[in-house]
C-alpha positions in Angstrom: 67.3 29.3 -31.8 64.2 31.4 -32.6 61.9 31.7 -30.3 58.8 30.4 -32.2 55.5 29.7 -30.3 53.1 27.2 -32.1 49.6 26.5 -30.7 47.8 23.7 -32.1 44.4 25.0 -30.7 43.1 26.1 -34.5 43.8 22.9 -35.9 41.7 21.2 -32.9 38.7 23.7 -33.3 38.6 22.3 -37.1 39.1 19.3 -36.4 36.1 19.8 -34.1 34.3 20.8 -36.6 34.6 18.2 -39.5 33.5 15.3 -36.9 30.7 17.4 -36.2 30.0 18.1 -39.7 30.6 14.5 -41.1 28.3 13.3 -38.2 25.1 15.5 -39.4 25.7 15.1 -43.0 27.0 18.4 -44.0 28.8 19.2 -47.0 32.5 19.7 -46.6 31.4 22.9 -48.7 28.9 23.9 -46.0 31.5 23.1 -43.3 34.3 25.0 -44.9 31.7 28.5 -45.3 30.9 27.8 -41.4 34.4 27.3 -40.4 35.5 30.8 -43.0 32.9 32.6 -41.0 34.2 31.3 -37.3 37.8 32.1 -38.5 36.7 36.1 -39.8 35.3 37.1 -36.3 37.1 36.0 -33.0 34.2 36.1 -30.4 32.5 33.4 -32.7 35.8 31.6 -32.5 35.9 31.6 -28.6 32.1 30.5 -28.8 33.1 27.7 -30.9 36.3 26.5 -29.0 33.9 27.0 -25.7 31.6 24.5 -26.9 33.8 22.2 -28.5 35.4 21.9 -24.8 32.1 22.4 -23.1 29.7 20.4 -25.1 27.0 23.5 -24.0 26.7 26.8 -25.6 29.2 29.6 -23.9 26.6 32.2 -24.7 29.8 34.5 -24.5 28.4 36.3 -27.6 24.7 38.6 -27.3 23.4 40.6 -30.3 20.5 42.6 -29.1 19.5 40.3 -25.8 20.0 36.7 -28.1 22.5 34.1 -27.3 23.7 30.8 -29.1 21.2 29.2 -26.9 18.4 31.7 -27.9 19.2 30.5 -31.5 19.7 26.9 -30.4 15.9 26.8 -29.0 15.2 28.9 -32.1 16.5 26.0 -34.5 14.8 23.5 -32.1 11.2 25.6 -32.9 11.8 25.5 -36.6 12.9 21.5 -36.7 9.3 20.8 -35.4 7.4 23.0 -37.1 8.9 21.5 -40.0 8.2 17.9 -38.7 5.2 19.2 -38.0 6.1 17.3 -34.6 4.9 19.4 -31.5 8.1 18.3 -29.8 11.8 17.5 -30.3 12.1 13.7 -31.1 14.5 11.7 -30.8 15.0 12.1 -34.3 16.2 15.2 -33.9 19.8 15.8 -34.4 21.0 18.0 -31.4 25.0 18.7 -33.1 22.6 19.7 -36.2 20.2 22.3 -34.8 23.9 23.6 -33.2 25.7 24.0 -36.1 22.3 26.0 -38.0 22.8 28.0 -34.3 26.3 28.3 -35.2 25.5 29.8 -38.6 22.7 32.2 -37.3 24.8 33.8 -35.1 27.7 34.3 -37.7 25.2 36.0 -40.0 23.3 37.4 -37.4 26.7 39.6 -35.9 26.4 40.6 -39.9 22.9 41.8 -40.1 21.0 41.6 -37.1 17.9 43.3 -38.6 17.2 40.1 -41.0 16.7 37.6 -38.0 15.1 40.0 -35.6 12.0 40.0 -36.5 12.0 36.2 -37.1 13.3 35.5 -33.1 10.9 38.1 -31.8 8.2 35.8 -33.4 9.1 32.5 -31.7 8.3 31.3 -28.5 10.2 29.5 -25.6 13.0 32.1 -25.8 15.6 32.5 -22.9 16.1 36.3 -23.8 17.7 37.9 -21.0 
């Protein structure tokens, strides 16, 4: 008998991810780029599995001084200056503004420089 190892841990983190897609609307398109882009690097993978078990952001990843929180506050700022709102209702879908966190910080680890200057701008920031 071979000695074959299976670990059903990737099929969980997807899994993950669908409910949490289906339950903020996303496209299975937009879930499927998101999950390509979690697959391609594993510290966003550990991130991902860390807050699927968590429920709170691992911050195990930091690209110049900005965490998944940092972007999670970040996504928080831009949902209510959209809603033009002041403050985070309870309107606002929390698994939402962490997936668009989630997707920052994927193309963020790509090309830091784009989202810099953006996150510099903002306030509130937990910068360490």
């Amino acid at each position: 008998m071979s000695n074959i190892i299976y670990s059903t841990s990737t099929i969980r983190a997807y899994d993950g991810l669908l409910r949490i897609c289906e339950y903020t609307g996303r496209t299975s398109k937009w879930c499927d780029e998101l999950w390509q882009e979690i697959l391609s690097d594993r510290e966003l993978y550990e991130e991902f599995v860390y807050y699927l078990e968590h429920h709170v952001p691992g911050d195990l990843i930091r690209i110049q001084g900005y965490s998944l929180t940092d972007l999670y506050v970040w996504q928080m700022e831009q949902y209510n200056l959209r809603g033009d709102s002041g403050k985070n209702t309870a309107h606002c879908n929390k698994e939402e503004m962490m997936l668009q966190a989630f997707w920052t910080l994927a193309k963020m680890k790509k090309e830091p420089e784009a989202f810099l200057g953006k996150l510099d701008k903002g306030m509130g920031m937990d910068r360490l």
